[in-house]
C-alpha positions in Angstrom: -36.0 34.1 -26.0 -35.8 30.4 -25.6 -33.7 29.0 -22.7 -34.9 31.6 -19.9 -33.1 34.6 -21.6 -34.7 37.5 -20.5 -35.2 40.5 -22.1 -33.5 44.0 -22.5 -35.5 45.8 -20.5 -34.7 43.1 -17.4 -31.0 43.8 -17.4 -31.4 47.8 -17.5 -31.3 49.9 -14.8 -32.8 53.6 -14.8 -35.4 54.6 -17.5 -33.2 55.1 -20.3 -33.9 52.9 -23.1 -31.4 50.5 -24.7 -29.5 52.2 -27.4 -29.6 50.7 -31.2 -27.2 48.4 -32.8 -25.5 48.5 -36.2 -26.6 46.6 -38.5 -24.5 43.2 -38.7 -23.5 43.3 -34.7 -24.0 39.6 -33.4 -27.3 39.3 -31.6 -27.3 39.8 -27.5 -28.1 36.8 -25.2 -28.4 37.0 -21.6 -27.5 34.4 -19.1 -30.3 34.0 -16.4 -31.7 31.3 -14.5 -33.2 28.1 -16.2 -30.4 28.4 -19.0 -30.2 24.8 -20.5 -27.1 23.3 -20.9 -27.8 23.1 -24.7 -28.3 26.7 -25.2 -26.1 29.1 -26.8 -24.9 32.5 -25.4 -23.7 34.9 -27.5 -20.0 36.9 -26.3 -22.1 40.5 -25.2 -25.1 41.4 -23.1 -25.9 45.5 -23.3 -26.8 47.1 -19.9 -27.1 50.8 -19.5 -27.0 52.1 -15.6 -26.7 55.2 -14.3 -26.8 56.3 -18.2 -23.3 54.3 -18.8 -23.1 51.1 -21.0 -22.2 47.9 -19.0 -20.8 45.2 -21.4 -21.2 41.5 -19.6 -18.7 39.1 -20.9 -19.6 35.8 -20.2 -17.3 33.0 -19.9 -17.9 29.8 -21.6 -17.4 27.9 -18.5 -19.0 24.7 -16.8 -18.2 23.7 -13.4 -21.0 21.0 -13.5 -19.5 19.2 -16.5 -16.1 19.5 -15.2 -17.4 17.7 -12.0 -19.6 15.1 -13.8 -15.9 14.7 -15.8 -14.2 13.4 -12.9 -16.9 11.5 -11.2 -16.9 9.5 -14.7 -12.8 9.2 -14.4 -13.1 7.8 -10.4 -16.6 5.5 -11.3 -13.7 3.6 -14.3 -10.7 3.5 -12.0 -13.1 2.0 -9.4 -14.5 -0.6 -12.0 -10.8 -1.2 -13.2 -9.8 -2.1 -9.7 -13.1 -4.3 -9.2 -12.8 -6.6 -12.2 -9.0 -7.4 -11.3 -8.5 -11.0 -12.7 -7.3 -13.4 -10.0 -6.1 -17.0 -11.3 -4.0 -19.9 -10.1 -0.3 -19.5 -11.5 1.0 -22.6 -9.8 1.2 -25.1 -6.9 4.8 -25.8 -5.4 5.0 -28.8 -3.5 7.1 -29.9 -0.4 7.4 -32.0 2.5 5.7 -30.7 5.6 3.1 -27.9 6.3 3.7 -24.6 4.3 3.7 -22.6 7.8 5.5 -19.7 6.5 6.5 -18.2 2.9 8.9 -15.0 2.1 9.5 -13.6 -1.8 13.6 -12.6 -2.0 13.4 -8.4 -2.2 14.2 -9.0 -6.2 11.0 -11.1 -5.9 13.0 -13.9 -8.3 12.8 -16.2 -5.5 10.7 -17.4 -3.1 11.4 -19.2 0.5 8.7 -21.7 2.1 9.0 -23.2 5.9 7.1 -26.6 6.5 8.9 -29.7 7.2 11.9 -28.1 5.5 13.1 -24.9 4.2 13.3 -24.7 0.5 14.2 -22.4 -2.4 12.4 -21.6 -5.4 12.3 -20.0 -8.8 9.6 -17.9 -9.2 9.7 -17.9 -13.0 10.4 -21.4 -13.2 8.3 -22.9 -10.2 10.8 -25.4 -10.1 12.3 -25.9 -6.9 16.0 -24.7 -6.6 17.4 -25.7 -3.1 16.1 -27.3 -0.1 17.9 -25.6 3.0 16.9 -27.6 5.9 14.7 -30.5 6.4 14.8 -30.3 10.6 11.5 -28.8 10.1 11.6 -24.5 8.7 8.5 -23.2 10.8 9.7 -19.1 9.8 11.3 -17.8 6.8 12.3 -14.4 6.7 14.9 -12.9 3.9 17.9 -10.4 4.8 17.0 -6.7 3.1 19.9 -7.6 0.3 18.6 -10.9 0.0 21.7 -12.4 0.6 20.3 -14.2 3.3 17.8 -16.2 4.4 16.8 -16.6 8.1 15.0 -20.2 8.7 13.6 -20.9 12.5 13.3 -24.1 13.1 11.1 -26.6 15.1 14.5 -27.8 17.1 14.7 -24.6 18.6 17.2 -22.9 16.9 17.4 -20.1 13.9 19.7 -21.2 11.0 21.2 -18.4 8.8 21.4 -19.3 5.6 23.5 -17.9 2.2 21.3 -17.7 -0.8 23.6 -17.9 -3.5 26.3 -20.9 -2.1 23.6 -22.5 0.4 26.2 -22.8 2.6 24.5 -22.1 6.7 26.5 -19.3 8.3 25.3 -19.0 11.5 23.4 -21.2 14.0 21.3 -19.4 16.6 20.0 -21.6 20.0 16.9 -20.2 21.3 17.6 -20.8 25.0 14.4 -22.1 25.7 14.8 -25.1 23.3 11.3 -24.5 21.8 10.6 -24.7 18.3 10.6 -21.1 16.5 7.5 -19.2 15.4 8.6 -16.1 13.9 11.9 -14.5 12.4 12.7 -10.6 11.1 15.4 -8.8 10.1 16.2 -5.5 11.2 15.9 -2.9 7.9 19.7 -2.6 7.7 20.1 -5.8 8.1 22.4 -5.9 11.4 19.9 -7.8 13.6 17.4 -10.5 13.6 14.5 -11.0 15.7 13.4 -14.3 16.7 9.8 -14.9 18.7 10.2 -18.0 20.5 7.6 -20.8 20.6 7.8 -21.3 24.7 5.0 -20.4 27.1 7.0 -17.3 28.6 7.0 -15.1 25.9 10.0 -14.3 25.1 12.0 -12.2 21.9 15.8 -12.9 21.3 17.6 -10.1 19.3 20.5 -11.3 17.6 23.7 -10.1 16.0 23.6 -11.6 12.7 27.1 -10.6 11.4 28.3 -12.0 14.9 25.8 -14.8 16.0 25.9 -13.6 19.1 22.5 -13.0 21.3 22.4 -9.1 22.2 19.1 -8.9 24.0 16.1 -10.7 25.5 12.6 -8.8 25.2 10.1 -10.8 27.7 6.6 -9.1 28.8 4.2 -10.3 31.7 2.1 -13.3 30.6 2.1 -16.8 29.7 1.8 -17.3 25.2 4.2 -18.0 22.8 5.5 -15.3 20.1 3.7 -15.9 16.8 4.9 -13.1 14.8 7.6 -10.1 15.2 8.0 -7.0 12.6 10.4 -4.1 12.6 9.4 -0.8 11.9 10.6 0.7 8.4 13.3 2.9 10.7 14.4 -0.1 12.4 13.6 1.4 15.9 11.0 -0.1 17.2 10.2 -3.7 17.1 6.7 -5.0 17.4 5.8 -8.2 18.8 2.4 -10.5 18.8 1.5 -13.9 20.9 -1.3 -15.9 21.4 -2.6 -13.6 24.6 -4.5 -11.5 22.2 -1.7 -8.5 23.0 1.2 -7.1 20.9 3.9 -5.8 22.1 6.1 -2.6 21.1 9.9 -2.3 22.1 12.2 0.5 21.5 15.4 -0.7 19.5 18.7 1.4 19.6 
């Protein structure tokens, strides 16, 4: 038979021969190797052994084409991601260097730190407020958004609300060196500023407060470029220009 289907006398075991079928029973395929995937198997194969007829029900089942299926599906969401259109929306432009942008959590707004701190509409791209002019180096928004955290090059972190633009509180890094870096803690409670001096150091502050509740200094001489909590707030990581990052337990 064509497709490698063998015959009767192949799938019997013992001497018996292969008994007769009625007249009008559906012809008998067998499935052996080198069957073609555009071949057609019938539902029964008869087998006698040990004098006992065997029926063989084969299942109309392809594993291969299943897994060709979902190679297909990966090979499109791959070439989906690839061809990802990438365009300019729009240019905002301010005084200064833009050293440092944050999008509000709603991601209607969005800060910038250069030789200000300023507001803007996302939607819009019109500017909406400028904070600060004494020079915004860090921008970092409160999880609510309610507030916005602006380090300065004067050495001190302004706090800033978003909705009245009114500053309510004024941190003083006490090594008078412009900021580099501001975070909030994930609830909100603390901020972290990394300041620009050659000692290294990490002021935690109590933002409801304004008060300065810890100083995090490690062995070397760089400035702290960047600082990060972790999503549970405990642990604070912390990066300067001696190619080293630091990681504190907060409590």
């Amino acid at each position: 038979m064509p497709g490698g289907v063998g015959d009767a006398a192949d799938l019997t075991v013992g001497t018996a021969e292969a008994p007769a079928w009625s007249p009008g029973r559906p012809a008998v395929t067998a499935l052996a190797v080198g069957f073609g995937p555009d071949d057609e198997v019938s539902d029964v194969v008869p087998a006698r052994r040990r004098g006992r007829l065997v029926q063989i029900t084969i299942a109309a089942v392809s594993v291969l084409a299943v897994a060709v299926a979902l190679v297909a599906v990966a090979v499109s969401a791959a070439h989906r991601h690839a061809s990802i259109s990438v365009r300019l929306m729009a240019t905002l432009t301010a005084s200064g260097s833009g050293y440092s942008v944050a999008f509000s959590p709603d991601g209607h707004t969005l800060a910038t730190g250069g030789g200000g701190a300023y507001l803007w509409d996302v939607a819009t791209r019109r500017r909406i407020a400028t904070l600060t002019d004494a020079g915004g180096v860090a921008v970092a928004f409160s999880p609510d958004g309610h507030a916005l955290a602006v380090g300065g090059g004067d050495g001190r972190t302004y706090v800033w609300d978003v909705a009245t633009g009114h500053r309510i509180a004024t941190l003083t890094d006490p090594g008078g060196v412009g900021i580099l870096a501001v975070a909030f803690s994930p609830d909100g409670h603390a901020l972290a500023v990394g300041g620009g001096d050659s000692n290294g150091s990490t002021y935690l502050w109590d933002v409801a407060t304004g008060h300065r509740i810890a100083t995090l200094r490690a062995r070397g001489t760089y400035p702290v470029q960047s600082v990060a909590f972790s999503p549970d707030g405990r642990t604070l990581a912390t990066g300067g220009g001696n190619g080293r990052t630091y990681l504190w337990y907060v409590r």
